[in-house]
N, C-alpha and C positions, 0 to 999 in steps of 0.2 A: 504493500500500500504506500500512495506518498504522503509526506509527510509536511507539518505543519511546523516550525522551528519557531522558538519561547519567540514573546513580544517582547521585543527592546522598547521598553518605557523609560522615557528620558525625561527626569524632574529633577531640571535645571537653576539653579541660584535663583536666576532670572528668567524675566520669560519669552527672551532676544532671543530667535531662533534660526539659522538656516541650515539646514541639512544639506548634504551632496551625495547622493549616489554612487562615485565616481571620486575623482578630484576634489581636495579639498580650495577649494579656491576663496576670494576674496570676489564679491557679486561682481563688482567693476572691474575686475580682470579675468584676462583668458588663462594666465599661466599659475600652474601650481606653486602655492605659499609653502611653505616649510618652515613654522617658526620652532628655534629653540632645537634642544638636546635632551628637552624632559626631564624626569626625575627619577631617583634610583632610591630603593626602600633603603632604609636604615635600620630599623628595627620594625618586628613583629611576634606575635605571641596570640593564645589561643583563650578568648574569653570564657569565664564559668558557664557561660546561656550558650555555648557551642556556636558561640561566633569567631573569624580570627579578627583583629585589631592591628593596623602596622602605620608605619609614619613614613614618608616622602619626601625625600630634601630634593628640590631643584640643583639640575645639574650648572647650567650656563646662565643664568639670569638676562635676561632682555626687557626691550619697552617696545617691542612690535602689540599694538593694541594698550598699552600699559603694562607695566610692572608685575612679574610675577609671585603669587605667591610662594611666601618660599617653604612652608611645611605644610603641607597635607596629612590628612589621615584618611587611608580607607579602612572600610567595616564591612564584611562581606560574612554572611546569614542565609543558611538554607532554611529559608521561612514554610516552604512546604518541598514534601519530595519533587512538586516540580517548579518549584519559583525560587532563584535566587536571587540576594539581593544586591548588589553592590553601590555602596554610599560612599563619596570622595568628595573632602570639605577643607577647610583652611583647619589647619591642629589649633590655632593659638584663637581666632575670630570666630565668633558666629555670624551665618549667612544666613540670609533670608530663604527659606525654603516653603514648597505652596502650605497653608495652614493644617495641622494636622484634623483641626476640629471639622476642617471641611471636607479633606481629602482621609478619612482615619487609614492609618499604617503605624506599624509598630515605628518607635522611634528607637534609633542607635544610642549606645551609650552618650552621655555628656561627655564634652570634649575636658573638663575637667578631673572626671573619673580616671583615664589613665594614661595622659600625655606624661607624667613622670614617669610612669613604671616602665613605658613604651620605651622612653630613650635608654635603659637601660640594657633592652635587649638585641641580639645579633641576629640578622638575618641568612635564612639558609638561600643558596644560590638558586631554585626551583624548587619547587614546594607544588602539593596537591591539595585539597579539600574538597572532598564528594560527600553527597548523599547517595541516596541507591539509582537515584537518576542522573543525577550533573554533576560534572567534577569541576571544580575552578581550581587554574593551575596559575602559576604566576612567574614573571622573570622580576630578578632582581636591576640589571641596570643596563639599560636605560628601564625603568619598571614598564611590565605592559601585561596584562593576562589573559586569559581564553577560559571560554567553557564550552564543555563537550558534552556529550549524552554518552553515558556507563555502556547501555546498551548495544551500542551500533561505532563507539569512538567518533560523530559524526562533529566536528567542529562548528560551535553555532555562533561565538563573537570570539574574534581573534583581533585583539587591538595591538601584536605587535608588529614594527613598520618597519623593522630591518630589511633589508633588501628591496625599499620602496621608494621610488623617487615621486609617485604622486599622495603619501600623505607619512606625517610624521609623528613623532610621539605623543603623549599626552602634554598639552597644553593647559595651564592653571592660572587665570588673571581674574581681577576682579570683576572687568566686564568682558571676556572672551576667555569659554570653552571648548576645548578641542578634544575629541576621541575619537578614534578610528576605529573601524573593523573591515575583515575583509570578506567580500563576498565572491561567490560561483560566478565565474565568466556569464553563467548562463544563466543568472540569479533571477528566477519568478518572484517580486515584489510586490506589495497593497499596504497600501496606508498613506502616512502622512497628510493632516488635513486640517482644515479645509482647505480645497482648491478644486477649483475646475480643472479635471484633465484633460486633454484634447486627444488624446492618446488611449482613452480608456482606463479601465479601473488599473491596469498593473502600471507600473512606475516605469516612468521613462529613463536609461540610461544618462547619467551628465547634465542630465536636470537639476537644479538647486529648486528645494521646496521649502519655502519662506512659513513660519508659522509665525502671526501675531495676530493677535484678533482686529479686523480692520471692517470698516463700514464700507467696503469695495463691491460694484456689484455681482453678482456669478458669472454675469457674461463674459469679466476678466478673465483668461487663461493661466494657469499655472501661477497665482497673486495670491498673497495671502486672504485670506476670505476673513467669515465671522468667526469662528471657529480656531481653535490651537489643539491639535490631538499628535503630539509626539511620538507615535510608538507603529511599528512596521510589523508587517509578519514575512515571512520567507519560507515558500512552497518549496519542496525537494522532494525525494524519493522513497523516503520511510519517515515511520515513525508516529506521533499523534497523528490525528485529524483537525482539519480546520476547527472544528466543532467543539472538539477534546481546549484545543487551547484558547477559543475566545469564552471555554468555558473558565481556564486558568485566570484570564483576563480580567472577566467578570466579577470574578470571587474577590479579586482586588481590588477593583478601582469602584465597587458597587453592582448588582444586580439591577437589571433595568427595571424603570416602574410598571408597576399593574397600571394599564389602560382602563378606565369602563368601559362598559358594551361598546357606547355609542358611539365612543370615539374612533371606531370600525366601519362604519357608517359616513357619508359621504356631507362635506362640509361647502359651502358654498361662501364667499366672503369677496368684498370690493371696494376702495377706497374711494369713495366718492357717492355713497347711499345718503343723499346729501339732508333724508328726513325718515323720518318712522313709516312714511304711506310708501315709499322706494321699498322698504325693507320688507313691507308686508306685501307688498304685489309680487317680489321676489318669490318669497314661499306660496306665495297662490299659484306664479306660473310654474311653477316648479310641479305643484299638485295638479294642475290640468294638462298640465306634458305626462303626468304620470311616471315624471323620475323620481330615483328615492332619495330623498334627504332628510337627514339628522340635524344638524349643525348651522344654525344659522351664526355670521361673524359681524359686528362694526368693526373697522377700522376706526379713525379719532371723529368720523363724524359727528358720531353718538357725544360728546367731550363739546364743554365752550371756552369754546376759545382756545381747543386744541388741549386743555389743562386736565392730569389725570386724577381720575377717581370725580370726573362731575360730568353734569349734564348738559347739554344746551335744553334751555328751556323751551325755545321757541320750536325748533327743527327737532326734537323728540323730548316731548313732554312728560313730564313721571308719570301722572297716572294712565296718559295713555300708552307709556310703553310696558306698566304693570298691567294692565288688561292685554296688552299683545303677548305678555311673554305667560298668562295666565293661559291662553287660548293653546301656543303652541306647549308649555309643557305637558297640561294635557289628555296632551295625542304622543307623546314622549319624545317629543324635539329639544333642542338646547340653544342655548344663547351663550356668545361670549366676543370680548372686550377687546382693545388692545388697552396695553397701559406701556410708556416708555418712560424710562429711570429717570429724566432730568424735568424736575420739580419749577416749574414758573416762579422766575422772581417778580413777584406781586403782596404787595401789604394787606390788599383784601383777602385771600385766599387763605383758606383758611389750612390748609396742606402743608403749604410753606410754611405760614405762620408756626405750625405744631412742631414742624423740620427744625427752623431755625432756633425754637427755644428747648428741643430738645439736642441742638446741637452733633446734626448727623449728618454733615455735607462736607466731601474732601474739602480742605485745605490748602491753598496756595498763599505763602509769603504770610500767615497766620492768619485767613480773610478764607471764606468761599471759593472756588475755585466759579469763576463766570465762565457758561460755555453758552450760545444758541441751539436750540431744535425747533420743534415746531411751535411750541407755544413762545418762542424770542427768548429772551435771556432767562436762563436756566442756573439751576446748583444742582450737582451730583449729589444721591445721597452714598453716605461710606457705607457698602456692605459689612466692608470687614468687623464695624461696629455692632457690641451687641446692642445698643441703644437703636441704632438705626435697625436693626431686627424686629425689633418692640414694637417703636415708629410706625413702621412698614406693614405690619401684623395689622397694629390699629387703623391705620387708613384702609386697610384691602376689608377689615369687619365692617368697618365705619360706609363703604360704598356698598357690600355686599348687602344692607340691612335697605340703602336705599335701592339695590340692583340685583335682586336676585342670581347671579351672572352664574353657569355653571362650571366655568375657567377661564381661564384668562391668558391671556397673550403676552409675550415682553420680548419687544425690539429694541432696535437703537442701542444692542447694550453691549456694545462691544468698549467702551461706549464713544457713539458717534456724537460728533461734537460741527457744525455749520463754518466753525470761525478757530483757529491755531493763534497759539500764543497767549499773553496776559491780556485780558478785555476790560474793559468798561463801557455800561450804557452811555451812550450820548447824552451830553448837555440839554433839556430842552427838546430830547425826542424818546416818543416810545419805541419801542421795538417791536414790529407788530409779530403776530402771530402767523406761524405757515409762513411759506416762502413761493414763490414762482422756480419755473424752473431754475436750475445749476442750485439752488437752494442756496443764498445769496447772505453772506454775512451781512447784518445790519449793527452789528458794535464795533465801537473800536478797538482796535486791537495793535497792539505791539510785539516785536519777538520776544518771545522770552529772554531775558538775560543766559547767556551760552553758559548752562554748567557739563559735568561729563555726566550727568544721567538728563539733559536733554540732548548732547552732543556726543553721542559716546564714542571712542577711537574707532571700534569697528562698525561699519554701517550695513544695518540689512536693507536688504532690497522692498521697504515697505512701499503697500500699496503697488506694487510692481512698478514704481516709478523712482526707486528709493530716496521716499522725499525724507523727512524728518521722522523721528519715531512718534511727535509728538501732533504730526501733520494731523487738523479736520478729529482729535480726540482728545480726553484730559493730558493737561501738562503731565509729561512726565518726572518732573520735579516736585510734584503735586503730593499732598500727604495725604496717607489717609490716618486709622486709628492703630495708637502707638508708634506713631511715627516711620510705619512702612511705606514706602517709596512706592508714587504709580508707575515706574520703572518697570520694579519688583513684581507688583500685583496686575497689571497693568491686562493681562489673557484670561483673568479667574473673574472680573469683575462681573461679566454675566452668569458667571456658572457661582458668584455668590449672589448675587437677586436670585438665580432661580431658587437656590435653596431658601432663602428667606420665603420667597413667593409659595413655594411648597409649603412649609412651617405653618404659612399663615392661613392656607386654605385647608388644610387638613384639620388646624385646628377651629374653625369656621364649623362643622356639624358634622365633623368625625366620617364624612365621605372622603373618597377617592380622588384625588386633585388630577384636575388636568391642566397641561401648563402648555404652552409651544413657545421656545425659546430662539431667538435667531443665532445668539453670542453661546456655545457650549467649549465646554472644555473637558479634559478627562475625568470623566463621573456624573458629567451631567445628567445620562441616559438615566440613571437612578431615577430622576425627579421631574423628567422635562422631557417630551416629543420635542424634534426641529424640523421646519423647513429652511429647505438651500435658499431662500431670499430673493433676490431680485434676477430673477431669468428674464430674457425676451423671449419672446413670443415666434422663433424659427425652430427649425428642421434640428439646425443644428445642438440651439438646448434639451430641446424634446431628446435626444443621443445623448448629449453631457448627465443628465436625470437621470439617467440610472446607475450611469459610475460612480454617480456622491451620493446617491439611494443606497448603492451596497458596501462602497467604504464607512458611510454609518454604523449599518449592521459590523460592520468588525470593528468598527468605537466604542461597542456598548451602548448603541443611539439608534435602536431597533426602527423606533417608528417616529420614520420618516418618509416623506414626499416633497416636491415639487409644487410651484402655484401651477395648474393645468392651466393649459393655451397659453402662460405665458404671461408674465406680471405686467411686462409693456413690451414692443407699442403691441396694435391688432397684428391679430391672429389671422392665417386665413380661415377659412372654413373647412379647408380640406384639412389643414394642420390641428386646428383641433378636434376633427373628427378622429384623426388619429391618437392625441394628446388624451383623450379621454379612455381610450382605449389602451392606452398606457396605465394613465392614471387611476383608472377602476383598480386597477392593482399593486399600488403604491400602498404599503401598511399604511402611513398618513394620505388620506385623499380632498383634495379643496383645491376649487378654482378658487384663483384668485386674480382681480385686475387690478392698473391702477387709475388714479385719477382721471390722466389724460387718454387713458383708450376706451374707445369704445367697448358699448356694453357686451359681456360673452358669457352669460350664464349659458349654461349648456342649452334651456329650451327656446336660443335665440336662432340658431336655424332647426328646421326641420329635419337635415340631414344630420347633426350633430346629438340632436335630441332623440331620434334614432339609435345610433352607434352607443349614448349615454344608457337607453333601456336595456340595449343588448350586455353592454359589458359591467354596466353599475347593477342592474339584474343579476348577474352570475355573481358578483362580488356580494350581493346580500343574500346569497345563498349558500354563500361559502363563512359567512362571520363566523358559525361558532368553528371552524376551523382555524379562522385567521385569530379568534380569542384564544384557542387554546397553541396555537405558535407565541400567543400573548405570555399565556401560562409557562410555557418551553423558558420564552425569552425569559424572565423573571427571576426560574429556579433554575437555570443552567445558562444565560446569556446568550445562549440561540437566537441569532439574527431571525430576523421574523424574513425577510428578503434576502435571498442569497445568490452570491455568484454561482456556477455550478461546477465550478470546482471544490464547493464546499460537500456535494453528493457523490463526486467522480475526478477523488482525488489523483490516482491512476490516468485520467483521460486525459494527456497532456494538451490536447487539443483544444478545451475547451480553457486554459489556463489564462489567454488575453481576453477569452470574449465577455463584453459590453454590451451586446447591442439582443438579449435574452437574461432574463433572471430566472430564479427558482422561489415558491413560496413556499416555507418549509423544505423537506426533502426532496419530492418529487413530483410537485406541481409546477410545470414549466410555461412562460410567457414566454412570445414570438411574435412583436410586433412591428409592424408597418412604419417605419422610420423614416424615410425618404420620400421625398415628393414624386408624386405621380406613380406610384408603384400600387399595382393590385396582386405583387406575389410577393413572398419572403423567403431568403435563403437562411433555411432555419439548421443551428448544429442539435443532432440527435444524438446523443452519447447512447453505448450501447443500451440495448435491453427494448421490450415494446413498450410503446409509449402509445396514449387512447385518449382521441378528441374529447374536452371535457361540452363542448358545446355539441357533440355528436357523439355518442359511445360506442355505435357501430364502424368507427374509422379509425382503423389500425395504423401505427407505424411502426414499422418492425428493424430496427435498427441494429445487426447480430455482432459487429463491430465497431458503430460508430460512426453515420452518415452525415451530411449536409442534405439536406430535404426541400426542395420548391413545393411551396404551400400556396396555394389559392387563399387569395386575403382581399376579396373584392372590399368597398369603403365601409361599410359595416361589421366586418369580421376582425374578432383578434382570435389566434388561432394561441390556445391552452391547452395543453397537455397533461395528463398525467400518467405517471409511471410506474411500471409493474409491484409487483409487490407491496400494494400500496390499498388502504382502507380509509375513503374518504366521507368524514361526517359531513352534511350537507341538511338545510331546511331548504323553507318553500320562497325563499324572498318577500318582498313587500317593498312600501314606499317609506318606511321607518324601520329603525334594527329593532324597537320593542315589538310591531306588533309580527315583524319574520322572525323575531325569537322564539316565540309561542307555537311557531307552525309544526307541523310533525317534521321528524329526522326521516332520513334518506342516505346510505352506505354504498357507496360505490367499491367494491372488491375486485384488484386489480390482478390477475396473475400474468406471468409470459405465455404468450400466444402457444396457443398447440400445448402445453408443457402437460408432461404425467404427472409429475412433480412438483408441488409449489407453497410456500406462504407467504402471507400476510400481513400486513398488523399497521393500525391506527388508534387515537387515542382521543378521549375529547375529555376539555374539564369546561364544568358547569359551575359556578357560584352565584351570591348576588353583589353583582359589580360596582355599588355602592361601598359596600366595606373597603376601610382602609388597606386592610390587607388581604392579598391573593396567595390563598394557602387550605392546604385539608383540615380537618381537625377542628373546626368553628362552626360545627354544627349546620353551615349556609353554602355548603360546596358538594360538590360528588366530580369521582374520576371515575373514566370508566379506559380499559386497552378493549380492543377489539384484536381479534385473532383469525384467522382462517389458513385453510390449508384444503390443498386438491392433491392425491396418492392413487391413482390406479383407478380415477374416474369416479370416486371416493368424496365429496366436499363437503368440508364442516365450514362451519360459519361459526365465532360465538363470540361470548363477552366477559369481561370479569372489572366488576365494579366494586369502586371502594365509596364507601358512605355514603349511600344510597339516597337515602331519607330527603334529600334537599330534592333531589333530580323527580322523586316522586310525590314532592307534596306539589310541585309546580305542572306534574302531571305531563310531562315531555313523553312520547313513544316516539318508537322508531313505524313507522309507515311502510318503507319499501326499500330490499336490498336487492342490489344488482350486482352480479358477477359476471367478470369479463375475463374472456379470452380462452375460456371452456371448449374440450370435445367433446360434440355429441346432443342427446336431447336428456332432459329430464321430466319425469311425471309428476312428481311431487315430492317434498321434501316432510323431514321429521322434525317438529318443533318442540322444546321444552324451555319453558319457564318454569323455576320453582319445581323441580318435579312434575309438573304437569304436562302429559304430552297432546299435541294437536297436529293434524297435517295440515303440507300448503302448497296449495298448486303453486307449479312452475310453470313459467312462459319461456320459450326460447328465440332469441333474435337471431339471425347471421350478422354474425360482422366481414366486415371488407377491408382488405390491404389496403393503403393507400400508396403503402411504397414498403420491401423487401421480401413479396410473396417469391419464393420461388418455387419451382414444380413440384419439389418435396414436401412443399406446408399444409398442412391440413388445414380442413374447413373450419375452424372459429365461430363459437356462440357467446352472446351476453345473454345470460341467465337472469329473469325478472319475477320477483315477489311482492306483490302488492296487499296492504289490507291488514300489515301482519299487526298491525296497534300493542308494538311487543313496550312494556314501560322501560324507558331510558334507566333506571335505576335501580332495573332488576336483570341479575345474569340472563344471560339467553343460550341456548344451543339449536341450531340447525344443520341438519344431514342430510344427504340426499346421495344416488349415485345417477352416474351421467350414463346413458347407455346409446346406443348405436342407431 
């Protein structure tokens, strides 16, 4: 099997980031840097807690970048048999490192604790330290080490650069970090993010990948985006599985959050619903198009004067937006906000007001840190603050009491800022609110005074323009609480509002928060769905959307989507007929426009609104599937969206492809990407694969095909893959009331096979509770099983804690089996000891592509009427005969 090699997670001093593939270079030059001679241990020894502890003296001292430190310590910990850790810090200083209260990880000894005893001891020239997995091996001078897998001796980080003239030792300065490792000539790479790739989900050779969190829009290529997620993975040839180590991943940096139902369920949202009667004729046409939707969104319309947590009074009134959201909840629809972090400087407001005296807004020069957004001159409030926690807590209760809102939104929080440098309102002018396009500073401003945390020696390539670090965002000389540097903090600052944002809705009525964050960073996924932000409305985004769709899923940042057709300008119609078609199966699904493009809710043309029933149809027939990948994601970190070589790690083939995902393990998308196209060249990794929008259409794939699919403008062509038991309801125009309908099992075997099983899984709870787990009385699991032997087929179930699945009264209705020889008469049923029969129907099914003269003839096996209850085991038998 191939194999899946540890995530290198990179939690840097600072949050200055550029990586290179390749070459370590300097962004404004071509040719390779080489600073220094590194450092060589001095002493080392083996701590009581089964850590080793050693110190690092700089060989050659330089000022390339500034001054190096000159004692190090590293601390290296096998924290689980397969995570190691490795910490390297200044012996004598403490450094800023990301919070541990936000990010929890065990912490390394105090540098206090045993920098004397350290100088004491000699170091051996090579040295080992393994677990029953990893070994970490070390050179003494120049110091550099590696760690290998016990199992297979397979080399996974090798930082030493002897015999390298494109990268060189370790590097230790206060504002520039250097570390190497080397990788396979032929190294299969994923990660590093946010960015738009142009290239596709795997990483382009001799690329440098910028991570800082930036208000850039995604149409930028290769630029740092909203987003900073350090950590890569490296596909090879044994060893875990993808799956095995984003479960590794997970367990560390957080489990992603439990979704509710509905947030599976299709969102519609648009910056420019410019009053309450917009927003309701929305959901009306929505219901006589007869598409389905959950989620209705404001953008700041809903807000006056742009100002968060209020109303406008005139353009949507309170109590008439309490009777709209009385009528839509319900029918079991939702509502939700935006809100962005930068608080209006206004003396009436009463927000500010409570901000400013409770003293929660970064710091510049001892004073408020003045930035612009859309409400005009702004104050950041300090996450990092617990006061500003509090704050924050009470304003989001404080709105929710007037807004019943069912979650909330938070942009802008990278954090984007209109206007760079030191500001001040004008003399004698207000600062209006909103901006026209280019989004137009209206304060004055000045450069910052040049310190090295806003001018720092080495420069990354921000905003892909490498302007300043501090360009269009908070200074980064700017303080927040205790005196941490926005230098420092500077990539965490949305991934701490979301956790505040979390805190505060959960603690609002003890429900399930739902957050969408634009600015995430490692761990966000915990607490916060993302959308990729500001796409246009081409061919070519509609492609970019699924490589930052599935580099998510290996973030930790499951559920995620795309604004469908395209955030600006207009879409055509032929592209969003396909965008939709995409989009139906994006775990986050929501159109979204902006201000200045035309209107494109889905039931704006008729062809669109078409294609939106066909594939938002199948998508709300598939929720409790895509809930319980909910459930996967949560207790093992299972992208809910996946490349497919997370299923077919072996199939080297599919290792670059972008342009097909997988939901779960073996439900595969193959859509329409290019303009004017009504076929797809679709890759079929081995095994048979069965039309889910047709089940009598085979594809029979015995090694591994590319497949021309017929994809006329309405069709997305879904698949799913043998071995495979899919839970499925009946649909509807809302996920509450297609939650109620009867289940439905599709049972997948290989075509023709004597031999075969099975197996799927569904979990049922109530999606209200904070937490998504067994054992609370309010959930039920169930595995499903099947197996075909010599024309033989069982079907059955085995479920844990029943009692929820049957007081809510779910049966399963009708299972179908696919890819059987032969006919059957009727099968043998037992619930409970109780037996009953049940007619069988038989289909043919048809090749669509790998019949050869040898294949037998192929049936889908259908049983309808069986009202067998979801919450009680089942067995069904039958044989197939001639």
């Amino acid at each position: 099997m191939a194999s899946l090699h540890p995530l290198a997670t990179l939690f840097l001093s600072y949050l200055l980031l550029t990586l290179f593939l390749s070459e370590a270079k300097h962004p404004t030059s071509s040719k390779s840097t080489i600073i220094g001679q590194g450092y060589r241990l001095i002493s080392i020894e083996a701590d009581p807690n089964g850590a080793i502890t050693g110190l690092l003296q700089v060989k050659d001292k330089n000022n390339i970048y500034g001054p190096d430190i000159p004692l190090l310590r590293f601390y290296v910990k096998h924290e689980t048999e397969n995570r190691l850790r490795v910490h390297i810090t200044d012996a004598k200083n403490k450094r800023w490192e990301v919070p541990y209260n936000l990010l929890p990880r065990e912490q390394p000894p105090s540098l206090k604790q045993n920098i004397k005893r350290l100088k004491k001891k000699k170091p051996l020239s090579v040295s080992e330290y393994s677990s029953s997995e990893l070994v970490f091996s070390y050179t003494s001078d120049p110091f550099s080490f590696a760690v290998k897998r016990k199992s297979n001796a397979d080399t996974l980080f090798d930082s030493n650069s002897n015999n390298s003239d494109s990268f060189g030792p370790l590097v230790f300065k206060d504002q520039y970090l250097e570390i190497s490792t080397k990788l396979p000539t032929d190294a299969s790479l994923y990660g590093f993010g946010e960015n738009t790739q142009p290239h596709g989900i795997k990483l382009h050779p001799n690329d440098p990948y910028t991570l800082y969190t930036t208000d850039a829009s995604a149409i930028n290529l290769n630029t740092d985006l909203y987003g900073s997620h350090p950590v890569y993975m490296d596909l090879r040839n044994e060893g875990p599985t993808p799956l095995n180590v984003v479960d590794q991943y997970t367990s560390f940096i957080g489990r992603p959050a439990p979704m509710p139902y509905w947030a599976f369920g299709f969102h519609q949202c648009r910056w420019g619903y410019h009053n309450l009667s917009v927003v309701e004729d929305v959901v009306e046409n929505y219901k006589k198009a007869k598409i389905p939707l959950d989620v209705i969104w404001n953008d700041d319309d809903h807000m006056d004067g742009h100002k968060d947590f209020t109303l406008n009074p005139v353009n949507y009134p309170h109590p008439k937006l309490l009777n709209f959201l009385d009528r839509i909840h319900s029918i079991g629809m939702k509502y939700i906000v935006i809100n962005d972090p930068g608080i209006a400087v206004n003396s009436s407001y009463g927000v500010y007001q409570r901000g400013l005296a409770n003293d929660v807004f970064i710091k510049y020069e001892g004073e408020p840190f003045l930035a612009q957004v859309w409400p005009g001159a702004v104050y950041f409030p300090d996450f990092l603050n617990p006061k500003t926690v509090s704050w924050w807590g009470d304003e989001i209760r404080r709105f929710h009491e007037l807004v019943p809102v069912d979650g909330l939104w938070i942009d802008m929080n990278e954090a984007s800022n209109f206007c760079s440098g030191k500001c001040t309102i004008p003399t004698g002018k207000v600062c209006p609110s909103g901006t026209g396009p280019g989004w137009v500073c209206c304060l004055d401003c000045k450069n910052i005074t040049k310190t090295r945390w806003d001018d720092p020696p080495y420069k990354i390539n921000a905003s892909g323009l490498q302007a300043p670090i501090g360009f269009k965002t908070i200074a980064t000389s700017a303080v927040h609480y205790n005196g941490v540097l926005e230098y420092d903090a500077h990539s965490i600052y949305g991934f701490a509002q979301t956790i505040a944002t979390h805190k505060a809705l959960q603690g609002l009525q003890g429900k399930r928060p739902f957050i969408l964050s634009r600015s995430t960073y490692v761990g966000s996924g915990k607490y916060a769905a993302h959308w990729t932000g500001d796409n246009q409305g081409t061919w070519e985004d509609l492609r970019y959307s699924i490589s930052t769709m599935l580099n998510f899923g290996i973030f930790g940042v499951p559920m995620v989507g795309s604004d469908i057709c395209g955030f600006y300008p207009a879409p055509t119609e032929e592209l969003c007929n396909r965008w939709i078609e995409v989009g139906a199966f994006y775990p986050f699904s929501r159109d979204h426009a902006n201000y200045y493009s035309p209107r494109q809710e889905l039931y704006q043309w008729e062809s669109v609104a078409e294609s939106a029933r066909n594939a938002l149809g199948m998508r709300y027939k598939l929720l409790p599937y895509l809930y319980t990948l909910n459930y996967e994601a949560h207790i093992r970190g299972a992208p809910i969206a996946r490349p497919l070589f997370f299923s077919f790690p072996n199939y080297v083939q599919c290792y670059g492809l972008s342009t097909q995902f997988l939901l779960g393990s073996g439900l595969m998308v193959s859509p329409v990407l290019e303009q004017g196209k009504t076929e797809v060249k679709a890759l079929f990794p081995p095994g048979t694969w069965y039309n889910l929008f047709d089940l009598t259409q085979v594809i029979l794939s015995k090694d591994g095909n590319y497949v021309t699919l017929n994809a006329p403008l309405h069709v997305v062509n879904v698949h799913l893959h043998q071995n495979t038991i899919l839970p499925m309801q009946q649909g509807g125009m809302v996920s509450k009331d297609a939650r109620m309908t009867p289940f439905r099992l599709i049972v997948t075997f290989p075509a023709g096979a004597n031999e075969g099983e099975a197996k799927g899984n569904l979990f049922l709870d109530d999606d209200e509770l904070p937490e998504m787990k067994l054992g609370n009385g309010y959930s039920t699991y169930i595995d499903f099983h099947a197996s075909v032997k010599e024309g033989t087929v069982k079907v059955w179930s085995e479920v844990q804690e029943g009692k929820f699945a049957l007081d809510k009264g779910w049966v399963i209705d009708t299972i179908n089996v696919l890819g059987l020889i032969g006919n059957g008469a009727r099968a043998t049923m037992e619930i409970d000891g109780t037996l009953s029969y049940v007619k069988i129907d038989t289909t043919e099914q048809s090749y669509l592509y790998g019949k050869g003269d040898g294949e037998k003839k192929i049936v889908m096996v259908g049983m309808k009427g069986l009202n067998i209850p979801v919450g009680k085991n089942f067995s069904m038998t039958w044989k197939m005969g001639s």
